[in-house]
Phi, psi and omega in degrees: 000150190256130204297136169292150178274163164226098165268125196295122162223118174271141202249200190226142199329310207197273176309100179302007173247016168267070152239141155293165162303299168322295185313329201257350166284295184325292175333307189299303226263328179266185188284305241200130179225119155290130187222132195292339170210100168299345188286321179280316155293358181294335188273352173261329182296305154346265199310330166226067162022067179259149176239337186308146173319125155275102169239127159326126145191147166191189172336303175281325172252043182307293170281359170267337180277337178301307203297319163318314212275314160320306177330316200256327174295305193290349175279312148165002179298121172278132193243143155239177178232171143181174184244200207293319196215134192038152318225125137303149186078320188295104158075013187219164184301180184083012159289308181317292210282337182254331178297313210245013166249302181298340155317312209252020181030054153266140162301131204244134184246116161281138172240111175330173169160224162306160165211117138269357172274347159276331202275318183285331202272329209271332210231014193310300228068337182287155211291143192224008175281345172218133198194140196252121161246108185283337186061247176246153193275141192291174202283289202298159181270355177270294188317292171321294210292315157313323205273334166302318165292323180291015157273346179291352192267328197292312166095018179228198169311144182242125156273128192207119182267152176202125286210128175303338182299286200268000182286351151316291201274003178281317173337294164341291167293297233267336160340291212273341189241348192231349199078175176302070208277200155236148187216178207204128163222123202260171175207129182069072177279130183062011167277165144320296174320312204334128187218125169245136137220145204226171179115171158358152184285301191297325159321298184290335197295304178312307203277338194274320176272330155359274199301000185097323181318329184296340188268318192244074153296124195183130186104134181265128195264160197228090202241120184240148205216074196289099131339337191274354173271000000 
């Protein structure tokens, strides 16, 4: 029997009509879509009528699941995954799961779709032909400082997911080890909320409280930092 695939699909960011046509055929066909929160895909399923099994994954239950999950491959069932928003595995669950069905050679398939830090990367103006993507940064502030300094010599774009909560102070750090550099931060990207603000770390630091963020945190950033001069 010919063994099933698992196809990676990315779903959107934010706005529910950035899916492909592919992505939502696929979804409709196969049986069983692996989610990193089913209650969030139930709503892209809502909106264009998927009918297909929703089964929980993710990280933490990686080792009670692998076994299902071959178990449905080897019968011949074709699987997809995905996580809440945009492109899996980028800052989201499934490396384990894609690391241990390619060691055991099944075919693993992407179906392109949203990112954001590529989608903020698209409208920064900052240089993009070389770009560092860090995702979120570790909690503590001496582990951050490491991990920045080894960048500082690399000369490209710096990519950063970061928490409405911490967006001072990631500011702040990345200030204090590179200088007034310049930077581009995007938030709710293809959402209501959507907001960019660019210029100097200090500049946008002003536009951030203009705006309110410190009192109204809210939305997850897309925060970029050019390292390339």
């Amino acid at each position: 029997m010919k063994k099933g695939k698992l196809y990676i699909v990315a779903t959107p960011i934010g706005n529910m009509a950035d899916i492909t046509f592919r992505a939502i055929d696929i979804l409709k066909n196969v049986p069983f879509v692996l989610a990193e929160d089913t209650r969030q895909t139930k709503k892209i399923f809502d909106r264009y009528n998927i009918s297909s099994n929703l089964v929980s994954y993710r990280d933490q239950n990686h080792n009670m699941m692998i076994g299902k999950i071959i178990e449905k491959l080897d019968m011949g069932f074709d699987l997809a995954l995905v996580s809440d928003c945009g492109t899996p595995l980028i800052s989201d669950p499934g490396y384990k799961l894609v690391r241990d069905l390619r060691e055991k050679e099944y075919e693993v398939l992407a179906v392109p779709g949203p990112s954001a830090f590529v989608s903020a990367l698209s409208v920064s103006g900052l240089p993009t032909d070389k770009f560092s993507f860090l995702g979120f940064l570790p909690k503590s502030d001496g582990k951050r400082k490491t991990l920045l300094n080894k960048y500082k010599e690399l000369e490209t774009s710096l990519v950063i997911y970061e928490s409405p909560n911490r967006i001072f102070e990631l500011l702040d750090i990345v200030n204090s080890e590179f200088g007034d550099i310049e930077c581009f931060l995007a938030k709710d990207i293809s959402k209501l909320r959507e907001k960019y603000f660019s210029g100097n770390i200090s500049d946008v630091r002003n536009l951030l409280l203009e705006d309110d963020l410190e009192q109204n945190p809210h939305g997850e950033w897309v925060c970029i930092f050019n390292n390339s001069n």
